[in-house]
N, C-alpha and C positions, 0 to 999 in steps of 0.2 A: 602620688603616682599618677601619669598620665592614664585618660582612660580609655583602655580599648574600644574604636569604634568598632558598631556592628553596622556592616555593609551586608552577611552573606547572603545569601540567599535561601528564603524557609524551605525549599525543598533537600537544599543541603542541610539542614539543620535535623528535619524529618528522617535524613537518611541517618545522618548519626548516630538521635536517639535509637532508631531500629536497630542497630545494632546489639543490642540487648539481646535478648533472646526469647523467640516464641511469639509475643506479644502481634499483633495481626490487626495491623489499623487500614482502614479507605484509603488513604494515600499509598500502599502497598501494593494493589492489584488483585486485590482477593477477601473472600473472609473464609476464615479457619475454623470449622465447626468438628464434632468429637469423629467423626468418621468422614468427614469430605472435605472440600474444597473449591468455594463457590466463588464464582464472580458474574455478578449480576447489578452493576450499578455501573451508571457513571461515571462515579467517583474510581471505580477498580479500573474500568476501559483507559479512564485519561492517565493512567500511571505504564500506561501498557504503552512499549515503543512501535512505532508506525511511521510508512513514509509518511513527510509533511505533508495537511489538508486530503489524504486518501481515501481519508472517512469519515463520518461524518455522526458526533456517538451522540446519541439523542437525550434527551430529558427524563424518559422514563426509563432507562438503563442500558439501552440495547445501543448496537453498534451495524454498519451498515457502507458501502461504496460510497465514495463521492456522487454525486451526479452534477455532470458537464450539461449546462445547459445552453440554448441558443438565445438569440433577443432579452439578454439580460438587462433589468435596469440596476447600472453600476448606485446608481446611492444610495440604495437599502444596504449595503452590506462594505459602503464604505470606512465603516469602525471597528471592521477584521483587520485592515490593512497599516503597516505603522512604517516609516520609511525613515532615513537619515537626511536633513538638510539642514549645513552649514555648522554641523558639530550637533544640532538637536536630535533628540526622538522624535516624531509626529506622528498622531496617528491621525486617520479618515474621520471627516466628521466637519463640523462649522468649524472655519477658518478665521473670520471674523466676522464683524456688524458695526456699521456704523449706527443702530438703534437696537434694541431689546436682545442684546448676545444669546442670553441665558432660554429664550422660546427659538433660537434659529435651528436645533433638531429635528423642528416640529415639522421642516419644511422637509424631510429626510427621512420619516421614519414609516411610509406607506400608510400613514392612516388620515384618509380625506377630512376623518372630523376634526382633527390637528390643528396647528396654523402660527406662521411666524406673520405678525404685524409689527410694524414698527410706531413707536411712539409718535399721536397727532400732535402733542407739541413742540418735537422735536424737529428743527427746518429738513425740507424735501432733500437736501443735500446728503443727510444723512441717513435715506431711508435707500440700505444697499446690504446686502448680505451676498456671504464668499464661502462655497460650500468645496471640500476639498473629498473629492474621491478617494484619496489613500495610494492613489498608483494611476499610473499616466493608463487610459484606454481612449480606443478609438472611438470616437463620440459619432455615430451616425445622426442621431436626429433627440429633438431636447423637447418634451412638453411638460410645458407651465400650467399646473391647476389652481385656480382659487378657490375658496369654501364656494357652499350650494349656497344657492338661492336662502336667504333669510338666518344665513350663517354669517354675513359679513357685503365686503364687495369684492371685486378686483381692483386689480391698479389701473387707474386711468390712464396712463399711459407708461412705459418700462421699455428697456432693453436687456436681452440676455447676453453675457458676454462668457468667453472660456480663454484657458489659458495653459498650453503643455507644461508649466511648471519651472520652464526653466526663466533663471534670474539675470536681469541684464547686466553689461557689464559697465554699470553709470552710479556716480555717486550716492545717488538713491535707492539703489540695491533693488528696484522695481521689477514685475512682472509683467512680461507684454500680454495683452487683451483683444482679442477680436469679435467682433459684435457678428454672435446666430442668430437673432432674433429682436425686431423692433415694433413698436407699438404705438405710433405719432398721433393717431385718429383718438380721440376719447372715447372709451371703452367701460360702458356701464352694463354690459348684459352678459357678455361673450368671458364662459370660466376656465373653458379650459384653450393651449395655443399650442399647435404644434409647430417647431422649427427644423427643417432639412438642415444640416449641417454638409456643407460643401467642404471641398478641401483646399486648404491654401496656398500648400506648396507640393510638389512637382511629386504624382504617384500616376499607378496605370490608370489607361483608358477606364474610363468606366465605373471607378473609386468613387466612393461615399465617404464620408464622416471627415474628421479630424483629430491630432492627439489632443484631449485633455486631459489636464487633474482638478483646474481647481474653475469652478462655475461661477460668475457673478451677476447677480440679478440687482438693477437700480431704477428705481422707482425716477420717473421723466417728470411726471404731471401730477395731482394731486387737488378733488374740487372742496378738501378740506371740510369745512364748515355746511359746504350746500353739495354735502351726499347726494339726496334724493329729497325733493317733494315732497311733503305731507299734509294734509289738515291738519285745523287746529284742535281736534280734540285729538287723533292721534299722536299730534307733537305734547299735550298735554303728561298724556301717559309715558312719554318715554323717560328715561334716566336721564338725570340733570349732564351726565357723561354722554351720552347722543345724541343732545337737542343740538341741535345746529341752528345758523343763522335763520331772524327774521326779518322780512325785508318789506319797507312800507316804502308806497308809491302815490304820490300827487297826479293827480287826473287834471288835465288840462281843460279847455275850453273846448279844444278837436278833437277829445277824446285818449290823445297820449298817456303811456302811463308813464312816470320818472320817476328814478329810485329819489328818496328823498332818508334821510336819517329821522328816526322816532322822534327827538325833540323837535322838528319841524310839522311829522306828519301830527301829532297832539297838537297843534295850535290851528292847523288848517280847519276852516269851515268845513262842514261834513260833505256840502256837495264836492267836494275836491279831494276829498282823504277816498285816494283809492285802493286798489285790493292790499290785502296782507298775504305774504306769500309764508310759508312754514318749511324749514328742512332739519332732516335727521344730520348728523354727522355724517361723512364717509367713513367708513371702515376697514378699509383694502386688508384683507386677508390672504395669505400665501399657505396653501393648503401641502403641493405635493411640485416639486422639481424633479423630474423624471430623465437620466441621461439614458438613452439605448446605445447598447453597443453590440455585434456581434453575438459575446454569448461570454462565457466563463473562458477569463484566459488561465491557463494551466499553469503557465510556468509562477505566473505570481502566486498560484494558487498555493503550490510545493516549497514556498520561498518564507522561513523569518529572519529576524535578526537575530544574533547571536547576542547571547545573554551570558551576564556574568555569571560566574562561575560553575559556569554547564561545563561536562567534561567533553572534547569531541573527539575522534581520532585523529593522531598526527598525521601530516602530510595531506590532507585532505587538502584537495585544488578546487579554488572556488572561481565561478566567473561571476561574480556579485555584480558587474557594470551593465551585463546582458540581460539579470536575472532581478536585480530589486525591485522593478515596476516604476522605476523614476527614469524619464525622457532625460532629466539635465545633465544622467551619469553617462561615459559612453567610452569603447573601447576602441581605438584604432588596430585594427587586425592587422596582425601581419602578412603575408604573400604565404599563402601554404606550399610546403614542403612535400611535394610527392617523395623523393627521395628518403628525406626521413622519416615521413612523415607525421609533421609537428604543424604549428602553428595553427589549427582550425578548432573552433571552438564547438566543444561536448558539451551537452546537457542533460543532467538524466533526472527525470520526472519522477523517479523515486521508484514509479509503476509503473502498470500498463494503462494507458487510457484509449478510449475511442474517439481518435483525431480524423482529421480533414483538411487541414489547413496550417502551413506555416507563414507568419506574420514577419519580416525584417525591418524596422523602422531606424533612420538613421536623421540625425539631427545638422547634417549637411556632410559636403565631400564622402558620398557612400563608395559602398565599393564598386568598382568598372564592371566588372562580373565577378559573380561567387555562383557558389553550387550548395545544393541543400540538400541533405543524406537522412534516413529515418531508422529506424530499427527496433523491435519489442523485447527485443534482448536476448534473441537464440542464439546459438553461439555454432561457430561451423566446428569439424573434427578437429583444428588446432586449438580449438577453443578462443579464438576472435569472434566477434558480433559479426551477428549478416546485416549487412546494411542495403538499402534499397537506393541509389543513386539516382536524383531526377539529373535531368541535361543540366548541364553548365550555362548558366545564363546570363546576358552582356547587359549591361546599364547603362550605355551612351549618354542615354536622357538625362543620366542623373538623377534617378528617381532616388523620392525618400524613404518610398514604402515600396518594398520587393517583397513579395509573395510565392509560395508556393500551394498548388491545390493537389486534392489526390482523393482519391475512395473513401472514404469511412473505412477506417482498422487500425487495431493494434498499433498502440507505439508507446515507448518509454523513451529513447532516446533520440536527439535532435542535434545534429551535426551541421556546424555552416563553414566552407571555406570561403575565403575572399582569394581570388584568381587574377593573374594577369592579364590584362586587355590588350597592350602595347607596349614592345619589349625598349627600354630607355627613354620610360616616362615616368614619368613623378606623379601617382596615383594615391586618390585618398583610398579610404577602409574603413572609416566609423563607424561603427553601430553603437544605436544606445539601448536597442532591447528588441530579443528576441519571442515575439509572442507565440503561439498554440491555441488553437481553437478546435471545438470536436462537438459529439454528442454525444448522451449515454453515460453509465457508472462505467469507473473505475474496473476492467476487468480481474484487476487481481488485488486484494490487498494483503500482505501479508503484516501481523500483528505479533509481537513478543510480550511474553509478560515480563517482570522482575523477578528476581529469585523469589521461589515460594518456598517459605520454612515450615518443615511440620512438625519442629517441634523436637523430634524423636524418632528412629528409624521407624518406617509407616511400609508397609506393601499398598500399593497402589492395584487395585482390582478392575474398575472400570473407569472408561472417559465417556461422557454423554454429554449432548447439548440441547439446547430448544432455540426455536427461532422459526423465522418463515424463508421456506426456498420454492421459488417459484420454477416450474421447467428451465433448465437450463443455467440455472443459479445454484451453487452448492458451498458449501464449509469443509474442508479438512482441518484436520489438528497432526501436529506433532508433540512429541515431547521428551525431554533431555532426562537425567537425574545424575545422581553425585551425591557422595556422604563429606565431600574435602573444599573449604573456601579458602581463594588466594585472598588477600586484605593488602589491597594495594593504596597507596598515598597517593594522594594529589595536593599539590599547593598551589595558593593562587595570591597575588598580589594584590593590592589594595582597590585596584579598578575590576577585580572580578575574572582577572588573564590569568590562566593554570600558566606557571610560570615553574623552570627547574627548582631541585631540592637547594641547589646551593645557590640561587639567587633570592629564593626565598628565606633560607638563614641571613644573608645581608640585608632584610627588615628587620628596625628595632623591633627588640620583642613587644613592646606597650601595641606596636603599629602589625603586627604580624598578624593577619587571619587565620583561623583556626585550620587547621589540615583537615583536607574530608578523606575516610577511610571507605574505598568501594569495596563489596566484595563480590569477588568474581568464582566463575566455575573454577574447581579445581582439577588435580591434574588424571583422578577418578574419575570423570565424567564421564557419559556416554556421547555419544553421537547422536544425532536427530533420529526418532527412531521413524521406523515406515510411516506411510500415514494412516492417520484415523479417517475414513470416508463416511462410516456407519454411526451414529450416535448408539452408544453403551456397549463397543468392542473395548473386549483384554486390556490394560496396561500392556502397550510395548516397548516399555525401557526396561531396565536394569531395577528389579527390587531385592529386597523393602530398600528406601534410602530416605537419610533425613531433610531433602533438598532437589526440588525440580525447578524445570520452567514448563513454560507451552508458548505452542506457535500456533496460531489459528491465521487460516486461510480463507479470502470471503471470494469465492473464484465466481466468474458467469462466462458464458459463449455469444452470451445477446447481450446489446449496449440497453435494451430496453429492460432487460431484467437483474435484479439485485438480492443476492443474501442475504439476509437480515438474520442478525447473531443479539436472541435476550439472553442466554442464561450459558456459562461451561460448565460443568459439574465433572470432577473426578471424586471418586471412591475410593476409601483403602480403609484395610485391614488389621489387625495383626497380622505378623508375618508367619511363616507357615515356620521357619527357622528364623534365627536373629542374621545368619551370615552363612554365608554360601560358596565355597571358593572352588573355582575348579583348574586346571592343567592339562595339556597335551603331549603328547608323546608317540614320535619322534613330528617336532614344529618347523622343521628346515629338510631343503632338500626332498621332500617329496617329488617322486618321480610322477607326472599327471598320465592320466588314461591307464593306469597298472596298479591291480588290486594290492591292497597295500594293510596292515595289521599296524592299528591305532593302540594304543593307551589313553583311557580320561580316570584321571584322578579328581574325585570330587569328596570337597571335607565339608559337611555344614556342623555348625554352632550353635546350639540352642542355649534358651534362657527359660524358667518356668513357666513363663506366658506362651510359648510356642506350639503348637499342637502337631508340628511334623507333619510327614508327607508319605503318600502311599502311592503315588507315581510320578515316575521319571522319563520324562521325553527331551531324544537325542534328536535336532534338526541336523541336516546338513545343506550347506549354500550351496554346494553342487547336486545336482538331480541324481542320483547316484546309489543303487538298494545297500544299504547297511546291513552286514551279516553279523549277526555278535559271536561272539566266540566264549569268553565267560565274563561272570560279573563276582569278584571279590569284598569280603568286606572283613576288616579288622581293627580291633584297637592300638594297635602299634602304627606307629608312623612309618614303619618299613615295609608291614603287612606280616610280620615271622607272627604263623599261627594265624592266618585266615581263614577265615571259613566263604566255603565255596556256597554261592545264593544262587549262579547258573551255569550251567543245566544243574538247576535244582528246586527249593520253595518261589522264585519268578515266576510268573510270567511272563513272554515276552507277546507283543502284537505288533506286527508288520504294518507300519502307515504305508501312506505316497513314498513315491520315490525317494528318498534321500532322509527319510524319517524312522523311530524306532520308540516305541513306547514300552518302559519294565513296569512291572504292577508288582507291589509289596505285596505278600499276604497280611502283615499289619501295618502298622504308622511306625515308621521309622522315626525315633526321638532320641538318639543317643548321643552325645556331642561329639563319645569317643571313638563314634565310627567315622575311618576309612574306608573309602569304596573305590574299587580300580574296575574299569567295564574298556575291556579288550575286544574289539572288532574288527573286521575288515570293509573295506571301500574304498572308491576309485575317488580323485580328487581330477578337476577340470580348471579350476581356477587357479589365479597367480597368489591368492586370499583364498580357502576355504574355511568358513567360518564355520564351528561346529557350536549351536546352540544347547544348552542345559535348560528344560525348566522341570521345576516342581509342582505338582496339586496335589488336592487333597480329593478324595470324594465327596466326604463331607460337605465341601463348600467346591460346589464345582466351578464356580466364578472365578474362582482366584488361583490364581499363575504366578510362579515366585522365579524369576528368571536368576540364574547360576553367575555370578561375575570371575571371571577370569583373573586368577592367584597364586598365590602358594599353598599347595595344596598337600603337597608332601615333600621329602626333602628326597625322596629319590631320583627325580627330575628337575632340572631349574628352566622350565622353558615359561611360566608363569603366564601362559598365553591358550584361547581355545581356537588359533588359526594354523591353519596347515599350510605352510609356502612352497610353493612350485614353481620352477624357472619356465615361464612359457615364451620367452620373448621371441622366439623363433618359431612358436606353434599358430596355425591358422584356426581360423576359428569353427571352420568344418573341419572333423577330421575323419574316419573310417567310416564310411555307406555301408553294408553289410544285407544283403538280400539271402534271405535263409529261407525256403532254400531258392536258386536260383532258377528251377522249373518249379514251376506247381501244379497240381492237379484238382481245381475247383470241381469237383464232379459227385461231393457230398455223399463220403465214404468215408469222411471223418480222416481219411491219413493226408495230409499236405494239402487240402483243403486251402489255406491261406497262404500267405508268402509276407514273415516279419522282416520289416523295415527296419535295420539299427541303424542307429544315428549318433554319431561324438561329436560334441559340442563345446568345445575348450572357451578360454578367454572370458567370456559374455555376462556382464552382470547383468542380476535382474530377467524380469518379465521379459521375453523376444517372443516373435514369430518365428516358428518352425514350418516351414513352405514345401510339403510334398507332394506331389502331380504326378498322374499319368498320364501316360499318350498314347495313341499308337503309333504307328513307324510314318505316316504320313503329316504329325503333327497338332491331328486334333486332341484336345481335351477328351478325357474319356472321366474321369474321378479327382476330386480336390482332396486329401487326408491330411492338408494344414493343421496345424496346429498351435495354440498361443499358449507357452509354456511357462508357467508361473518363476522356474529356476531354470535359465537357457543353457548353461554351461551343467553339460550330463550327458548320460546316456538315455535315448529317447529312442521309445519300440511304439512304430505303426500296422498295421497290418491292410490289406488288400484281398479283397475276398473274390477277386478276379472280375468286379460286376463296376458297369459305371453309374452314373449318377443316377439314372433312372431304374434302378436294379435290373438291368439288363447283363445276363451273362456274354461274355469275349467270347468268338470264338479262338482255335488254339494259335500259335503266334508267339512272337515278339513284340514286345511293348517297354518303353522308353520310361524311367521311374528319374524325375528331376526333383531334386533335392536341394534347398537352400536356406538359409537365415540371414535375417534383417542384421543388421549394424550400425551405431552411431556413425562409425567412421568408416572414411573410406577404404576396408581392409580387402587384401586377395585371397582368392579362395573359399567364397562362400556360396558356390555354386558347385552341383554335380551330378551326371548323370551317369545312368546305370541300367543293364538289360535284363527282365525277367522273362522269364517262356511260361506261355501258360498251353498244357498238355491235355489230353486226357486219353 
């Protein structure tokens, strides 16, 4: 039988094995301990998905922003970079040598005590070394270090040469070279050499550097044998590998000296045998080749190559000619399309960084004019990007290198069109790569882990972190859960391409790779829950469940400060019950702003590990007072024969707005209770979300959040969302001034004058914005307010005094009333007349 090669790749292999069950290895993104779940290694961060290059996860565990820096020397960190040319891989690094390959790093790797020399006795022809960047940068300025003093020597004389990469089109498949730096004078002292790098072909006024990738340095001169001078007792001591030439001279009659060869100078009479000269070897030593560029360009930063059998999503549109950091790739743009707007080339950074500078480089016939667009990725009310448009700009010149400059801020995306100059002309458009330049971390990076197994349904209690956040630096977390995995196939073909299921059944079976099985969330899952701001707040997903993720956010507002993420820790429990379902009634058709009589049906499930729960809290996502009316509980699925718990052994306790807490008198632990809790309230949103959790006293940590089911068979709505048709409701709706005179005169009767407020549509946290005036216009009191639940009924009060506790006198006074909005909606403005009397 033929034998199956293996090609895949170990991290598919790794994911296979995991598929077991429980088991919790470093490649996973976490480690599983009896009560938590930690990741605090390296090894956990690098399994966690992240834009590409965002972050930067350190050696001793921890994870942290990129930082963009400026006056980078690109060849330290040339063997990050791996590119495509002429069907190879290649990564940064020594390119070639014509002498000693295997020490040519030495001249690359930042450390002066280092050193690439080439073989003395190998001829001067081939004392040349080819150091390749990894990715074309613009090369401002080049210094050459040789060892210190009594380390070695320098080169007697050398030229430095660079080269953008790209390959000619001549039978020798060569690279063209242009000389930065020469060195003709003999040079015995002088270690280190700085060279300006000019530009060679056609950029703006006042341009530095040139593109390279790959730097060649070749030794011109060489004094070989007669290094340096010595006496003869220190040429005695040196290594038979050092001594260099000795040179004996005939002294003439007038004093001349003449070199003469040893067997001449031994036979000369003494008065004629004149000096003996001593030399060490030369030693030319190449310590450090330094290219400066600019600073860290971004887009190569965000950029690898596509590796077999990674899975990626379909349809994903790549501009790889802009984007791989090779000058010789290049895209001829087409003429953008206002109309449809198509043909301009996007580029998204993955994140937000802190830029300054867009870079266009073009390897000839650029385009006549283009226009360069930016944006951090907010999105207007349609939800399209805001983009920031610089002017449309003309390139008559023909310039190679087009530029745009701008403020330090925020950007993730880079947008270029190429424009028409002159209408019935035949204009180029090439670009070979589009750069980015900035300063500062990464302001946002956001980080996914891999599914975390625990094994066994778990209640998750707390989320906590450790790390250092300097002002203006912070972390949030999110996090999902689910008890259900989809197990979806992938196939891939023999080159490592996820290829269909049925092109993949037409590989011999002997030749067939192994199918990798992913498992994904299922169709249980929750949604990202709020976020974590606080290290060791609540679990706010859905518990117990035997399967989460998290999202950690490394956020900052200063380019100069950065998050730094050592350790995530979550906690869990047993669960207070093993399963928890609840139901709503009536889930449709809610009439919004009209007090309205709910049904929650909630069943929980216990197992002998469980210890049950002794209070139940009702949220609601509209701001909105919850009235109860009773609370049921029975062992029949129908309720025939319940017993009434309120008004009766409950308590109940009135939270915030839209909230309602029952207190057990004992621990509820029965599996075969039903509980029906009947109330009234007003619903504002087109979704009111009504949340269940469970606690215990006991353990006051731990919060068992209710998932949405079947919970009895009297209703089939299997959902805890109340639906309202708002689509014709504004998002202000009834002002309400009660009463509309007042009497502040501190008699206790009408004293105030309450502000109600309806608030339809509006998810979330909003600005509620109420003002007085007087009838003239000035300010007199702000009684704003920032509403944790916008969409509700919201009561202000007015105690007739303005900001400085200064009592009105009596009058008419104008009460302006509004809310903020993502979008641009009408009717979020209102005003209204109060009289204050006395």
């Amino acid at each position: 039988m033929k034998e199956r090669k293996s090609w895949f790749p170990t991290t598919a292999i790794l994911l296979l094995l995991g598929l077991g069950a429980g088991i919790t290895f470093a490649q996973e993104g976490y480690r599983l301990f009896p009560d938590q779940v930690v990741v605090n290694s390296a090894a956990h961060w690098q399994a966690w998905s992240a834009p590409e290059g965002a972050q930067v996860i350190l050696p001793e565990g921890g994870v942290e922003p990129r930082l963009v820096r400026r006056q980078l020397n690109a060849t330290l960190d040339a063997g990050q970079f791996r590119y495509i040319s002429e069907g190879d891989t290649l990564t940064g690094g020594v390119r070639a040598a014509g002498a000693n390959l295997e020490a040519g790093a030495q001249a690359m790797d930042g450390d002066p005590a280092t050193y690439w020399e080439p073989d003395p006795l190998n001829p001067l022809e081939s004392w040349w070394l080819e150091l390749d960047l990894g990715r074309a940068v613009v090369a401002e300025r080049i210094r050459v270090r040789f060892v210190d003093e009594g380390q070695g020597d320098p080169f007697l004389k050398f030229r430095v040469l660079i080269s953008d990469g790209r390959i000619a089109l001549t039978e020798a498949r060569n690279r063209e070279f242009f000389r930065v730096g020469l060195v003709t004078e003999p040079n015995k002292d002088q270690r280190v050499f700085e060279f300006e790098v000019q530009p060679q072909h056609p950029a703006p006024l006042g341009s530095t550097g040139e593109v390279a990738q790959i730097l060649r340095f070749e030794a011109l001169g060489s004094d070989g044998v007669r290094g340096r001078e010595v006496d003869s007792g220190i040429y005695a001591q040196l290594d038979s590998s050092d001594q260099g030439a000795i040179d004996y001279f005939r002294r003439t009659g007038a004093g001349r000296q003449i070199q003469v060869e040893k067997e001449i100078y031994d036979t000369l009479p003494a008065q004629e045998q004149g000096q003996v000269r001593y030399f060490r070897r030369e030693r030319p030593r190449l310590a450090e080749v330094e290219v400066y560029t600019a600073g860290d360009e971004v887009v190569c930063l965000t950029r690898s190559l596509p590796k077999a059998g990674v899975i990626r999503p379909s349809g994903a549109r790549r501009t790889r000619d802009l984007e791989d950091g090779i000058f010789s790739t290049f895209r001829s743009m087409l003429e953008y399309d206002p109309l449809k707007n198509q043909n301009q080339v996007e580029i998204d950074l993955g994140t937000r960084y802190w830029l300054d500078r867009v870079l266009l480089l073009s390897p000839g016939q650029p385009p006549p004019a283009y226009q360069v667009r930016i944006s951090d990725g907010s999105l207007d009310p349609s939800g399209e990007k805001i983009w920031r448009a610089f002017e449309e700009r003309q390139n008559r010149e023909a310039l190679l290198r087009m530029q745009e400059t701008f403020p330090l801020q925020q950007v993730r995306f880079v947008e270029v069109r190429r424009l028409r100059l002159e209408v019935g002309k035949r204009e180029g458009g090439n670009l070979s790569e589009v750069h980015v330049y900035g300063e500062g971390y990464a302001s946002e990076v956001v980080m996914t882990s891999p599914l975390i197994r625990l094994g066994r349904r778990r209640l998750l209690s707390t989320v906590s972190w450790e790390g250092d956040f300097p002002p203006d630096a912070r972390v949030e977390v999110r996090t999902r859960s689910g008890d259900q995995l989809l197990r979806i196939p992938h196939y891939f073909n023999q080159q490592g391409v996820e290829v269909t299921k049925s092109t993949w059944d037409k590989i011999p079976t002997a030749d067939q790779p192994p199918l990798v099985i992913v498992d994904q969330p299922g169709e249980d899952w929750s949604n990202w829950s709020p976020s974590y701001v606080e290290s060791g707040e609540a679990f706010k997903s859905p518990n117990p469940r035997q399967y989460l993720m998290a999202e950690v956010r490394l956020l900052s507002d200063d380019p100069e400060r950065a998050a730094r993420l050592r350790q995530l820790q979550l906690d869990f429990t047993p669960p207070l019950v093993d399963q928890a379902l609840a139901e709503l009634w009536p889930s449709e058709g809610v009439k919004p702003g009209t007090e309205q009589e709910f049904v929650l049906y909630l069943q929980p499930t216990f197992t002998g590990a469980n210890p049950g729960f002794d209070r139940l809290e009702l949220h609601s996502s509209s701001s909105s007072p919850i009235e109860l009316i009773s609370v049921l509980a029975g062992q029949d699925q129908r309720l025939r024969g319940a017993r009434q718990l309120w008004p009766g052994t409950l308590q109940v306790e009135p939270g915030p707005e839209g909230t309602l807490s029952l207190i057990f008198p004992t621990s509820a632990s029965r599996s075969d209770a039903l509980y029906a809790l009947r109330f009234r309230t007003q619903v504002f949103l087109s979704n009111t979300l009504f949340r269940v959790q469970l606690r215990r006293s006991a353990q006051p940590g731990v919060i068992q959040e209710v998932a949405a089911g079947e919970a009895t068979p009297l209703i089939e709505s299997q959902t805890l969302v109340a639906r309202a048709d708002l689509e014709q409701t504004t998002p202000l709706g009834r002002v309400e001034l009660i009463p509309p005179v007042f009497t502040p005169n501190g008699d206790g009767i009408n004293d105030q004058v309450a502000i109600g407020i309806e608030v339809f549509v509006l998810e979330g946290p909003k600005h509620i914005d109420a003002r007085i005036y007087d009838l003239s216009g000035r300010q007199l009191r702000d009684l704003s307010v920032d509403a944790a639940q916008a969409s509700g009924l919201h009561r202000l009060l007015w105690d007739g005094r303005d900001e400085q506790g200064v009592l009105q006198p009596p009058g008419m006074y104008l009460v302006r009333v509004g809310v903020d909005t993502d979008a641009a909606r009408s009717h979020t403005q209102t005003l209204r007349l109060v009289g204050v009397a006395y």
